[in-house]
N, C-alpha and C positions, 0 to 999 in steps of 0.2 A: 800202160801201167801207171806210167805222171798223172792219168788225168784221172784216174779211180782212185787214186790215193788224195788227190785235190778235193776231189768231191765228198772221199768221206771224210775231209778234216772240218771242209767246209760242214758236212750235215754234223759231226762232233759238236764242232761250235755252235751251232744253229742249237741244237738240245743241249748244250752247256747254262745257253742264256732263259731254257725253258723253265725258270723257277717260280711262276707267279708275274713276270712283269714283262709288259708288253707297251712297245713305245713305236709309235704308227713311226715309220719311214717317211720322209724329211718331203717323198711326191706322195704320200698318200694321207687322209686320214680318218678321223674314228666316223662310223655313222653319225647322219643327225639323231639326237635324242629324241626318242620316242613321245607320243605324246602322251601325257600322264592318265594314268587312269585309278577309279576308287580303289581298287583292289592289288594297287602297285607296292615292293618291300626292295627300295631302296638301297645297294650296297653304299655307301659312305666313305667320302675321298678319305683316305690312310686307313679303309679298314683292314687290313691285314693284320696292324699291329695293334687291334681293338677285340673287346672281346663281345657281349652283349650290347655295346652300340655299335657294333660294325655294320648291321642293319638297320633300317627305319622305313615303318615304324617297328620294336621290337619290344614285347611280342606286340602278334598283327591278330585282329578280332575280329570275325565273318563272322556272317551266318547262312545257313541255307536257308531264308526265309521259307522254306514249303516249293524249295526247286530243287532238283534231282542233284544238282553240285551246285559247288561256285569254285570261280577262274580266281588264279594267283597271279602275278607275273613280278619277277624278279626284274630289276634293272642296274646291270652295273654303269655306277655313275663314279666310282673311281677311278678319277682323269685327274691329272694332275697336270700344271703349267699352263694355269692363265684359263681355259676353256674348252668346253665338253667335245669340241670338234676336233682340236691339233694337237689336243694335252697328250700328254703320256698315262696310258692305261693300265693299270694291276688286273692280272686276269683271276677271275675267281672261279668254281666253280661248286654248285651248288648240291646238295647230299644231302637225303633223309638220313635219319637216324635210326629209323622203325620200318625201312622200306615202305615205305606209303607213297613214293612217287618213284621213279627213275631217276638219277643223275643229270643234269644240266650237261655237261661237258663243260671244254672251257669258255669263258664269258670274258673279251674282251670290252674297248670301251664302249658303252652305252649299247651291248649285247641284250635281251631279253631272254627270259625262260618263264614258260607260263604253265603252271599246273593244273586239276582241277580235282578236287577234294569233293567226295562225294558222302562222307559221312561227319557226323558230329564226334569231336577229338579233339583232343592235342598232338601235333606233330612237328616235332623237333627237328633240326636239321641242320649241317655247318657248311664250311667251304673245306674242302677236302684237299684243295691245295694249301689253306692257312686254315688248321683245324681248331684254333683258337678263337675262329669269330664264329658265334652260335648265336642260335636263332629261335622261334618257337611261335607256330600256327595255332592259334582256337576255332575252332570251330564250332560256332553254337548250331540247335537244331531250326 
């Protein structure tokens, strides 16, 4: 009975500290950052407390030149403390607006989420854990 009661205070605390911020343990840390690519949308170190630059670039501007879609990919680069490897990470996660994608889940530091947009639109979206940073897809034809 000691030790089911230890484990759910421990799992209590564990989802106490699930509010958006996630700080790599002291033997582990964030992935390497990915390598950049054209069609990358940036989260931006302290966006949580931002609103329309919490993203970059925002808004973002494709097009489907005459191909059936084109790829997105989110990158959370909010890492804080010194650098992208050992910083401490804000998790974000990623939400249409207009159900036009799926949900991300959550996005630690320097996590990806890649969509791919198949029509010409606007499609808006925020972080659903800090619903204050928004965002906004074009898509030309």
């Amino acid at each position: 009975m000691g030790r089911i009661r230890i484990t759910l205070l421990t799992l209590s605390l564990g989802l106490a500290g699930a509010c958006g911020s996630y700080t790599a343990p002291t033997n582990s840390q964030n992935p390497p950052p990915p390598m950049v690519q054209a069609n990358d949308i940036n989260v931006v170190i302290g966006a949580s407390g931002l609103t329309t630059t919490a993203f970059s670039p925002n808004p973002k501007v494709v097009s489907l030149g005459g191909n059936p879609s084109v790829s997105l990919r989110w990158v959370n680069k909010d890492i804080t403390g010194g650098n992208y490897t050992s910083g401490s990470a804000t998790v974000h996660n990623i939400t249409s607006d207009n159900g036009a994608f799926t949900a991300s889940g959550p996005l630690g530091g320097n996590a990806t989420y890649t969509i791919a947009l198949t029509t010409a639109g606007s499609y808006p979206y925020h972080c659903s854990i800090h619903p204050n940073m928004v965002g906004t897809i074009t898509v030309n034809p």
